[in-house]
Each structure stands twice: as structure tokens, then as C-alpha cells.
Short mmCIF file of the C-alpha atoms (twelve columns), coordinates in Angstrom:
data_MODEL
# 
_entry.id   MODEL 
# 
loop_
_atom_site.group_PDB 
_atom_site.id 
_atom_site.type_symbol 
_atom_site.label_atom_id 
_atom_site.label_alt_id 
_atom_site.label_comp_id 
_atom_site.label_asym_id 
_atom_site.label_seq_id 
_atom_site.Cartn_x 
_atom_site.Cartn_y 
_atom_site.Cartn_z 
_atom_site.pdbx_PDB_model_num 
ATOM 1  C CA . UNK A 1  0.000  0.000   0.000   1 
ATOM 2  C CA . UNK A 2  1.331  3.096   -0.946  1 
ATOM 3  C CA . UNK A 3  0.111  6.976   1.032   1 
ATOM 4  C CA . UNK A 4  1.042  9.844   -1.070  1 
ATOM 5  C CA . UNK A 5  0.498  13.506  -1.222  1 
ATOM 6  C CA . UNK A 6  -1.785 14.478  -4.702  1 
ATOM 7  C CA . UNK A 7  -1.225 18.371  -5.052  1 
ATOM 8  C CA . UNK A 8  -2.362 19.022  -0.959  1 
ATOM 9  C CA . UNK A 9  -4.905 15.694  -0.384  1 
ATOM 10 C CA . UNK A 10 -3.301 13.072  1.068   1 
ATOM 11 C CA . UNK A 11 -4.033 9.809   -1.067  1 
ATOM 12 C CA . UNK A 12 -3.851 6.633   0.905   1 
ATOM 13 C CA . UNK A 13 -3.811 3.443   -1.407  1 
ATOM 14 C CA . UNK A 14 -5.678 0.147   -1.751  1 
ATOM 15 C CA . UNK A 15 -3.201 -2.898  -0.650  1 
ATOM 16 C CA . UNK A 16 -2.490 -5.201  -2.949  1 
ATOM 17 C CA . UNK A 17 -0.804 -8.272  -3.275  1 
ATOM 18 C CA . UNK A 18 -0.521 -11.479 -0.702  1 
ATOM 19 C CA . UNK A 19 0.271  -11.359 2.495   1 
ATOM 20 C CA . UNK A 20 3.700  -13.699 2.765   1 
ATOM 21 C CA . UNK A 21 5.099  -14.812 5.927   1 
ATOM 22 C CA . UNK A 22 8.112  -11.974 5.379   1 
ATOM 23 C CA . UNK A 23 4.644  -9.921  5.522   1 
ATOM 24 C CA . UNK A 24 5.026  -6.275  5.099   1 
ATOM 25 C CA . UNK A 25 7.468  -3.286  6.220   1 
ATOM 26 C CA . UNK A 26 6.729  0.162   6.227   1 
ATOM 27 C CA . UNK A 27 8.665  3.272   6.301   1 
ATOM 28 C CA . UNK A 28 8.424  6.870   6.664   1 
ATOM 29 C CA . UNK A 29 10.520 9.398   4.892   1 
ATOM 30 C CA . UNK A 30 10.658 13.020  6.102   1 
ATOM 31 C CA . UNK A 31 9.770  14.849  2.889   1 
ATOM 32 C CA . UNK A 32 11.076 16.901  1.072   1 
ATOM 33 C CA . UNK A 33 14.547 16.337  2.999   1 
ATOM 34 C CA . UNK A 34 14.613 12.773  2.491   1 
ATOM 35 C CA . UNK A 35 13.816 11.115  -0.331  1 
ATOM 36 C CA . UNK A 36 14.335 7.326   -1.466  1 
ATOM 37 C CA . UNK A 37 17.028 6.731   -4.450  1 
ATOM 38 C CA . UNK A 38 16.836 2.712   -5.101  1 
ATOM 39 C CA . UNK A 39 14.788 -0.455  -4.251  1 
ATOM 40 C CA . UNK A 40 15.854 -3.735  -4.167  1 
ATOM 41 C CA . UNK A 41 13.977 -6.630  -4.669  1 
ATOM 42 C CA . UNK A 42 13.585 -10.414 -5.482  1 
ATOM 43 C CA . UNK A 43 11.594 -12.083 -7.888  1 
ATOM 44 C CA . UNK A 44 9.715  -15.074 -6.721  1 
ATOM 45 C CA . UNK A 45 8.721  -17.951 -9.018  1 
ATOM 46 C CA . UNK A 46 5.474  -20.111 -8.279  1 
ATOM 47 C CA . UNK A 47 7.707  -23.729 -7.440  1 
ATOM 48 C CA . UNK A 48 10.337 -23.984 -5.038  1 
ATOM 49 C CA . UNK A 49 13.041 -25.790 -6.705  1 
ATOM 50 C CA . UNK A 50 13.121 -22.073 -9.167  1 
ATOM 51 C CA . UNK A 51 15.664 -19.420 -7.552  1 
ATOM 52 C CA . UNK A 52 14.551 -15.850 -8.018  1 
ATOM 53 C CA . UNK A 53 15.854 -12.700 -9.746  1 
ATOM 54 C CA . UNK A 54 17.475 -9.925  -7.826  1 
ATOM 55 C CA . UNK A 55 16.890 -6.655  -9.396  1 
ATOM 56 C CA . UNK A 56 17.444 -3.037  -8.437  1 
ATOM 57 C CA . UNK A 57 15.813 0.371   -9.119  1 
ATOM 58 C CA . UNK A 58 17.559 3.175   -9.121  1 
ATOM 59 C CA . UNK A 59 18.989 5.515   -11.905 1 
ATOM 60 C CA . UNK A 60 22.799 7.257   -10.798 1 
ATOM 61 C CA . UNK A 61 21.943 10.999  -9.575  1 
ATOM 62 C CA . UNK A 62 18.239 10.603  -9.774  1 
ATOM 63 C CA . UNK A 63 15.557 10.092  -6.561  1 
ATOM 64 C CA . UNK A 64 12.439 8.229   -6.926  1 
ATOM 65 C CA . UNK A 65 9.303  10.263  -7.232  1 
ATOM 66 C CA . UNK A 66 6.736  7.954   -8.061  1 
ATOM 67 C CA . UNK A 67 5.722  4.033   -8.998  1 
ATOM 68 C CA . UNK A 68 3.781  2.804   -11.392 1 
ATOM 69 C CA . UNK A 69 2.831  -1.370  -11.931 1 
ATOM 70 C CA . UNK A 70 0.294  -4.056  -12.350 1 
ATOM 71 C CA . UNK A 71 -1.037 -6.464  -9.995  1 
ATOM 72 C CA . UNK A 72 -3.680 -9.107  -9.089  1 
ATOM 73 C CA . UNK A 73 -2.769 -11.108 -5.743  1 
ATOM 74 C CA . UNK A 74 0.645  -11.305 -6.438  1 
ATOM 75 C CA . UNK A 75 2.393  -8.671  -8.293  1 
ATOM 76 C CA . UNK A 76 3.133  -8.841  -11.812 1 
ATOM 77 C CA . UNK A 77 4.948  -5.408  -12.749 1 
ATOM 78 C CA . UNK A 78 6.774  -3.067  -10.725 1 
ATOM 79 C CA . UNK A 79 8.625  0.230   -11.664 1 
ATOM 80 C CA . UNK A 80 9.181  3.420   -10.423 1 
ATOM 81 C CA . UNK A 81 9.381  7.195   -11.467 1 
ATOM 82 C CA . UNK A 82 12.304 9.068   -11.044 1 
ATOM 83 C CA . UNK A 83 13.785 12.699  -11.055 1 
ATOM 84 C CA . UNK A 84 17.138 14.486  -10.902 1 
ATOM 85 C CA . UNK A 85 18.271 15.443  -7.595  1 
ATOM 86 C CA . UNK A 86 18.142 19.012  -7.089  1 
ATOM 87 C CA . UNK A 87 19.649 20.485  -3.649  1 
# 
């Protein structure tokens, strides 16, 4: 689930995806002098005996402003938005 700020509403998004037994973690960033710059993250496959994928996002001098993906119960797309950083 996802809370943003739309212009000066405060959006609070549905949750989606399945609950695992890693479950969920949340974090708060003081904005606008913090601001996220990568995520990490696994892919899963549906049988054991398949490994995952690591993959990363992040883009070299750039923070990330937004996400954008597709899902069901489990997620099928994930990306993210991203500006230059600006002091």
C-alpha cells in the first residue's frame, strides 16, 4: 500500500498483493529532505526448486518520485518514477 500527497490531499492506497510470511514493512521518509534513491527486490517464481531474480531500481543521480505497476494477488509489474536530484 502506498500513502502519497496528490497536489495538498493526502491519497492513501488500496493494498495489494498477498500477504507472505516476510509480511510487510513500512517506512516513513521526512519529505522533502529525504527522499528514497533505489529499491531492491527479489523475484519469486510459483515452485520452489526455481531461484529468483534480484533486481534493483535506481537511476545514478536521480531520486524516486513515483511508482507505477500491475497487480492481481501477487504482483506482476513493478517500476518506479524518477527525477534528478536538485539540492
Amino acid at each position: 500500500m502506498f500513502e502519497y500527497i496528490n497536489g495538498f490531499q493526502v491519497v492513501i492506497g488500496d493494498e495489494r498483493g498477498k500477504m507472505t510470511l516476510l509480511g510487510f514493512e513500512q517506512f516513513e521518509i521526512n519529505y522533502p529532505s529525504e527522499y528514497t534513491i533505489k529499491y531492491l527486490g527479489v523475484t519469486l517464481r510459483s515452485l520452489p526448486c526455481l531461484a529468483g531474480t534480484s533486481f534493483e531500481l535506481k537511476e545514478e543521480g536521480k531520486k524516486v518520485v513515483g511508482f507505477h505497476g500491475r497487480a492481481n494477488e501477487p504482483l506482476h509489474q513493478f517500476g518506479a518514477y524518477d527525477l534528478p536530484i536538485t539540492n
